[in-house]
PASEBA-1860 file (N, C-alpha, C; in nm, 3 decimals):
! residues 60
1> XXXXXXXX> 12.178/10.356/-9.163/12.277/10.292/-9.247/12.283/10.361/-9.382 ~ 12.393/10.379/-9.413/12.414/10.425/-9.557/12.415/10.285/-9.623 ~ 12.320/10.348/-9.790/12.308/10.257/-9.902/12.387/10.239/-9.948 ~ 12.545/10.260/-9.906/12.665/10.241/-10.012/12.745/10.152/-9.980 ~ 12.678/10.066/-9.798/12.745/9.992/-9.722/12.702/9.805/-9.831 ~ 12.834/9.757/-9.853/12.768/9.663/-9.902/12.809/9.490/-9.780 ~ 12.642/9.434/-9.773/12.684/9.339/-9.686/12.620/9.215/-9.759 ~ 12.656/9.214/-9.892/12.657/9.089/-9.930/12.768/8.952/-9.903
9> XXXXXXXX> 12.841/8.999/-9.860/12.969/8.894/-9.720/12.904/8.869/-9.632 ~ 12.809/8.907/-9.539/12.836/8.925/-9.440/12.756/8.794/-9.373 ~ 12.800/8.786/-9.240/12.764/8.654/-9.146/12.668/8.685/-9.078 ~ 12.608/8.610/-8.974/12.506/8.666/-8.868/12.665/8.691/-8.700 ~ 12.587/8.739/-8.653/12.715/8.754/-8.564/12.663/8.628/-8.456 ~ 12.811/8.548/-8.405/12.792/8.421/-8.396/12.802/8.443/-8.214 ~ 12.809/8.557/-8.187/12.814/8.593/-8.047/12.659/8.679/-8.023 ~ 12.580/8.674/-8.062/12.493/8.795/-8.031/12.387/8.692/-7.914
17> XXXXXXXX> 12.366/8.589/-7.964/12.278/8.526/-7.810/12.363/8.539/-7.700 ~ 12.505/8.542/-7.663/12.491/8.552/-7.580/12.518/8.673/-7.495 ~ 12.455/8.764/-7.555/12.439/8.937/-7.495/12.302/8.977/-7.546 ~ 12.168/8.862/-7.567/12.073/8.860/-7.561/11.969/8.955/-7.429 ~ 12.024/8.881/-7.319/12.012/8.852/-7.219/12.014/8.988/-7.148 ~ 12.129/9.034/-7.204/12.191/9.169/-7.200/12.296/9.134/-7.060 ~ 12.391/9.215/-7.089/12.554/9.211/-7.019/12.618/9.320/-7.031 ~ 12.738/9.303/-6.961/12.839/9.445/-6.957/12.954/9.376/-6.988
25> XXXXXXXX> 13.019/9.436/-7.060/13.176/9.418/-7.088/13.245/9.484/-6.966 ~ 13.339/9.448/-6.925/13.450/9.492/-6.803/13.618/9.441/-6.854 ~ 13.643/9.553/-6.839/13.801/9.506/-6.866/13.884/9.442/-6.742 ~ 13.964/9.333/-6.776/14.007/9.334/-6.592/14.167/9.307/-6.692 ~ 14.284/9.325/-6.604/14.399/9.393/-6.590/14.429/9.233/-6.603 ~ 14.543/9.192/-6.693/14.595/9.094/-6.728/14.683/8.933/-6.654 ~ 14.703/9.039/-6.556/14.762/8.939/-6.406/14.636/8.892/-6.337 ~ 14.523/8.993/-6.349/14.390/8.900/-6.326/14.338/8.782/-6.380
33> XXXXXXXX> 14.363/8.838/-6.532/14.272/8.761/-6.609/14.371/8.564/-6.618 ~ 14.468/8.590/-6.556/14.563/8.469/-6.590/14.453/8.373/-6.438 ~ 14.439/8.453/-6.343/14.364/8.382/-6.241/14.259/8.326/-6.257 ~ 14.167/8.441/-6.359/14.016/8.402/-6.359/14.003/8.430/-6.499 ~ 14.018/8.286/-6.569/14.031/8.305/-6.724/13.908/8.299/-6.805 ~ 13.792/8.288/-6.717/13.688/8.292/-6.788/13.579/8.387/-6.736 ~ 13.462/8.391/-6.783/13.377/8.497/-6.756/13.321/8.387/-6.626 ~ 13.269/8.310/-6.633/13.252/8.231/-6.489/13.318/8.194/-6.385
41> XXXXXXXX> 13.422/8.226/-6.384/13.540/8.256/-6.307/13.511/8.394/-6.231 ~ 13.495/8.472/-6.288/13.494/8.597/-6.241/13.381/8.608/-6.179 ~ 13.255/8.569/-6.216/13.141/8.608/-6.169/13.150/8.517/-6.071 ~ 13.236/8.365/-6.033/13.189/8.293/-5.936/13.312/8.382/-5.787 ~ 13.413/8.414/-5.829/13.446/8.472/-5.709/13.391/8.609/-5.669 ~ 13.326/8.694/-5.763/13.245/8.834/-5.693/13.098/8.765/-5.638 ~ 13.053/8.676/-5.673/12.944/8.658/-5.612/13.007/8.552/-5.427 ~ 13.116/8.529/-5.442/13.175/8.480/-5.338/13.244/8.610/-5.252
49> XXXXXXXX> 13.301/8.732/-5.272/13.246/8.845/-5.234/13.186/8.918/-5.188 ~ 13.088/8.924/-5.222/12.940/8.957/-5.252/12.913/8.884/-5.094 ~ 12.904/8.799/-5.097/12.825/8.709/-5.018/12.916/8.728/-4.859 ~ 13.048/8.757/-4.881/13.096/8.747/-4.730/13.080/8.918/-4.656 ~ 13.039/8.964/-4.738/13.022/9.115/-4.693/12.887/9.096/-4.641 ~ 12.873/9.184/-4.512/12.788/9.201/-4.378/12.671/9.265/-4.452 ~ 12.561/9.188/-4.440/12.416/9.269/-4.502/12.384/9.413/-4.429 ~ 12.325/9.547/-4.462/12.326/9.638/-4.416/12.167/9.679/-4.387
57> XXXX> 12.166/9.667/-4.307/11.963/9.677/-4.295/11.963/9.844/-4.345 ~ 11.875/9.881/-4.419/11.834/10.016/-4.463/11.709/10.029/-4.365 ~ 11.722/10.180/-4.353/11.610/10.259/-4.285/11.510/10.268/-4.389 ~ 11.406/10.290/-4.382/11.305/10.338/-4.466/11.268/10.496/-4.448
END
């Protein structure tokens, strides 16, 4: 940080718990986002996804 930055304004950032945890940002395309308007939205239909796709046994 440069010493010339002044953050006597400044806030705590009121979003940072919840990327604590750690997360990814994803952009999704706007005709999506009208479907699945929230971040639990999204994660509840890929894990519904997720789940109807055929498990793949791996070789070792």
């Amino acid at each position: 940080m440069r010493k010339e930055y002044d953050f006597t304004g400044a806030k705590p950032n009121k979003f940072a718990k919840h990327f604590e945890g750690g997360s990814n940002v994803v952009l999704i395309d706007s005709d999506l986002s009208k479907i699945f308007p929230t971040d639990k939205a999204v994660n509840d239909a890929l894990r519904a996804l997720v789940s109807a796709i055929p498990k793949v046994k791996q070789k070792h």
